[in-house]
VOBA-605515 format. One record per atom (N, C-alpha, C): x, y, z; residue number from 1. Coordinates in Angstrom, 1 decimal. Example, Ala and Ser with C-alpha at 12.3 -4.5 7.8 and 13.67 -1.06 7.14 Angstrom:
<nodes>
      x      y      z   i
   13.2   -5.7    7.8   1
   12.3   -4.5    7.8   1
   13.2   -3.3    7.8   1
   12.8   -2.2    7.1   2
   13.7   -1.1    7.1   2
   12.9    0.0    7.9   2
</nodes>
This chain:
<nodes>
      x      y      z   i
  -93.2  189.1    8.6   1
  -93.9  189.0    9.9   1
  -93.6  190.3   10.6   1
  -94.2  191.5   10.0   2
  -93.9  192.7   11.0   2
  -95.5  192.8   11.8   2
  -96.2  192.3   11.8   3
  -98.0  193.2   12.5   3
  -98.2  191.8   12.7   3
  -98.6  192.3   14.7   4
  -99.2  191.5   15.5   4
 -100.1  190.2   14.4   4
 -100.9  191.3   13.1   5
 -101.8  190.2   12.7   5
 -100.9  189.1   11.8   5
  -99.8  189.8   11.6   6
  -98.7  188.7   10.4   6
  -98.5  187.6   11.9   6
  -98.2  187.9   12.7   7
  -97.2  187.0   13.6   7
  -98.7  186.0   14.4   7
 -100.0  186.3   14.5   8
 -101.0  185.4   14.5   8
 -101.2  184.7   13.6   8
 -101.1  184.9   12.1   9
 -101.6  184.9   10.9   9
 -100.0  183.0   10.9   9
  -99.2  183.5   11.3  10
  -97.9  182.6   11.0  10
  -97.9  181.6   12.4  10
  -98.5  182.2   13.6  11
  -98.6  181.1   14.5  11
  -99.6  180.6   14.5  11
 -101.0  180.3   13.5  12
 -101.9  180.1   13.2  12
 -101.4  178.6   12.0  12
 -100.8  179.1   11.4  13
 -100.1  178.3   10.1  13
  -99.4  176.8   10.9  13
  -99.0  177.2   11.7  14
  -97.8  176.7   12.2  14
  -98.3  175.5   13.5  14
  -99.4  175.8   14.2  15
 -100.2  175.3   14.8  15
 -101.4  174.3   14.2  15
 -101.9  175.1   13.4  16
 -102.6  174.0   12.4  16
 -101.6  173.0   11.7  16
 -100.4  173.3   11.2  17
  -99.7  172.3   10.7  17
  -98.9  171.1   11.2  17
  -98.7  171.7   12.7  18
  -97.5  171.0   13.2  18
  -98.6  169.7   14.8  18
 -100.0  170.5   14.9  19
 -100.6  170.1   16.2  19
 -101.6  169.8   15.6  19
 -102.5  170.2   14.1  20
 -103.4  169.5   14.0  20
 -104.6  170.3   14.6  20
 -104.5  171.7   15.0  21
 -105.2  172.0   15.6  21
 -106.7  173.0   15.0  21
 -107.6  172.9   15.1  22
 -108.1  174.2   13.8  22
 -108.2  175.4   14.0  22
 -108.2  175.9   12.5  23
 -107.7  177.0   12.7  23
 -108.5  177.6   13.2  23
 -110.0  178.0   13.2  24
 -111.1  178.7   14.0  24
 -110.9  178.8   15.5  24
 -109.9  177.7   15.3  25
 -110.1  178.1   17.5  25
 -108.7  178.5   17.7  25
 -107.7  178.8   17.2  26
 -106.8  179.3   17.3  26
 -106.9  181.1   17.3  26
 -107.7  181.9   17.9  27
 -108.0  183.5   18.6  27
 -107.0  183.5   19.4  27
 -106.9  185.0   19.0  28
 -106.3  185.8   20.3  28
 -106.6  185.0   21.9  28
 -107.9  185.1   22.4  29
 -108.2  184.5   23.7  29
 -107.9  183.7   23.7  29
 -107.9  182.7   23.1  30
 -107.8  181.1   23.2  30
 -106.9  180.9   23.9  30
 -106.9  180.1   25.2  31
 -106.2  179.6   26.5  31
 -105.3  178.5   25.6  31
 -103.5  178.5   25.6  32
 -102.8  177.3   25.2  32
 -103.7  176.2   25.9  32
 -103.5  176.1   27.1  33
 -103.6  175.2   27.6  33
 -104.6  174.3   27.5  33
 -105.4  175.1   28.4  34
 -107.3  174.8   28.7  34
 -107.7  174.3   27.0  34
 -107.8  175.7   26.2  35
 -108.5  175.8   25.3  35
 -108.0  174.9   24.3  35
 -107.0  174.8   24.2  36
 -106.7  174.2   22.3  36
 -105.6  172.9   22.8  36
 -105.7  172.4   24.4  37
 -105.2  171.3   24.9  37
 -103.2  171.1   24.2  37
 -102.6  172.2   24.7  38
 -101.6  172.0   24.0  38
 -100.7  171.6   25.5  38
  -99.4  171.4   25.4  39
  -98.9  171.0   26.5  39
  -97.2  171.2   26.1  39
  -96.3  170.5   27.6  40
  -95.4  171.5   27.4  40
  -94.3  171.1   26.4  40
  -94.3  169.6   25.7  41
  -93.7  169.4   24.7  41
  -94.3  170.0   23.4  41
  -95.4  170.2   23.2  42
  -95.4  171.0   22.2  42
  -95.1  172.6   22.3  42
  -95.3  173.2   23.4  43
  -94.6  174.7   23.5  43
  -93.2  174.3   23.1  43
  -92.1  173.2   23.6  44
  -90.9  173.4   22.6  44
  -90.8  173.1   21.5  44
  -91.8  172.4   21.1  45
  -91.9  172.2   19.5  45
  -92.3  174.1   18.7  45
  -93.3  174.6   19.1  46
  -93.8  175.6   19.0  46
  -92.3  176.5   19.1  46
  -91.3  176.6   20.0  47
  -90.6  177.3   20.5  47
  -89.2  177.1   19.1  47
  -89.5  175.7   19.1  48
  -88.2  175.6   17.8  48
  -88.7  176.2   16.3  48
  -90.1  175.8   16.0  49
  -90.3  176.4   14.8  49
  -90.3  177.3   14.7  49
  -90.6  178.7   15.5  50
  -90.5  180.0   15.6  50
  -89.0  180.6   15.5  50
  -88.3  180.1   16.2  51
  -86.9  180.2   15.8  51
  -86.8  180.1   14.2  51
  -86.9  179.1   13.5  52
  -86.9  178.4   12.5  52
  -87.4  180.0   11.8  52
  -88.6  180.0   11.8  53
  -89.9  181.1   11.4  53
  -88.8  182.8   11.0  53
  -88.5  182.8   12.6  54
  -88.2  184.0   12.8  54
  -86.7  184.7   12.5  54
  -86.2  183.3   12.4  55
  -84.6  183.6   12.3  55
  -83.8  184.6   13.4  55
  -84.7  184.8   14.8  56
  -84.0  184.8   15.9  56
  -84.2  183.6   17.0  56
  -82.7  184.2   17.8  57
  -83.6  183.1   19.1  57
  -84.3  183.4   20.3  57
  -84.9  182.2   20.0  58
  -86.3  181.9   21.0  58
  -85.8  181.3   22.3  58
  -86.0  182.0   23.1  59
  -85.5  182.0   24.7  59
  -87.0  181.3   24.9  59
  -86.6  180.1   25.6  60
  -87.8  179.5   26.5  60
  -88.4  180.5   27.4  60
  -87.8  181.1   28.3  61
  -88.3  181.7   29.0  61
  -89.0  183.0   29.1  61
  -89.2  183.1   27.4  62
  -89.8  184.5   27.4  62
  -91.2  184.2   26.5  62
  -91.3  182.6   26.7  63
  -92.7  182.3   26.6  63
  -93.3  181.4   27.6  63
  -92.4  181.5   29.4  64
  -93.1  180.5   30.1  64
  -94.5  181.4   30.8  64
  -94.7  182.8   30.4  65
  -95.8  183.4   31.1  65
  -96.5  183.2   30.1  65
  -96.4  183.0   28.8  66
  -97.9  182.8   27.7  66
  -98.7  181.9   28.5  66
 -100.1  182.4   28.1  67
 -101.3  181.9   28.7  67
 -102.2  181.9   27.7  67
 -101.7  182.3   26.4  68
 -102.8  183.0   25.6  68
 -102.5  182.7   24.2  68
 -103.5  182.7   23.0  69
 -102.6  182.9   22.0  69
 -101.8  184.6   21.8  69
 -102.4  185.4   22.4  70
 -101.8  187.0   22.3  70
 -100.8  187.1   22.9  70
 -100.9  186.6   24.1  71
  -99.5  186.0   24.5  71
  -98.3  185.9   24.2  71
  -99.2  184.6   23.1  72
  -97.7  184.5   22.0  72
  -96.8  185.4   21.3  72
  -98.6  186.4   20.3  73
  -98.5  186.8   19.6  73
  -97.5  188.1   20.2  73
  -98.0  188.7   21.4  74
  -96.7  189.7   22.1  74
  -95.5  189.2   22.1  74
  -95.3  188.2   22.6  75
  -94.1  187.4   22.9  75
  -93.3  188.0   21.4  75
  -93.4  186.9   20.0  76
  -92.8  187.1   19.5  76
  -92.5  188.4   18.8  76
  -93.7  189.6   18.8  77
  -93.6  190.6   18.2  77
  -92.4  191.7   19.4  77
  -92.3  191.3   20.6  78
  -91.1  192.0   21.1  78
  -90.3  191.4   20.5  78
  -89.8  189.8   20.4  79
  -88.9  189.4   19.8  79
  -88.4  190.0   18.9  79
  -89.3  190.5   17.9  80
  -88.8  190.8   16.4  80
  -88.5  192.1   16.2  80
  -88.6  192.9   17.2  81
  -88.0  194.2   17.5  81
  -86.9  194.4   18.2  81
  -86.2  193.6   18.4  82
  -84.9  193.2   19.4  82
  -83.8  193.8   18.2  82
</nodes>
């Protein structure tokens, strides 16, 4: 997971597997919230698998401004440059 598109490509996987969600509506734009109805027990679910994923740690708080899936996908690609 080094390219923005690896770390969509794995938060795509990971969402469809764990929420059930599909994968077509899982874009960059796509609103967590609004769009693909996720909420804030699954952001910790989301937040532990990533960990898991990434084999760093995942600070809650450096995903409470995601609004987005690019969001995310920034989120963790600073992560993975740390």
């Amino acid at each position: 997971m080094q390219t923005r598109e690896d770390i969509l490509a794995a938060i795509r996987d990971i969402m469809v597997e764990m929420f059930e969600i599909d994968a077509a509506a899982i874009v960059p734009e796509a609103k967590l919230y609004e769009d693909l109805d996720f909420d804030s027990i699954d952001a910790v679910d989301m937040i532990v698998r990533l960990k898991e994923v990434t084999g760093k740690m995942v600070k809650p708080e450096d995903f409470k401004t995601a609004r987005s899936i690019a969001d995310v996908v920034e989120a963790v690609y600073r992560l993975l440059q740390e």
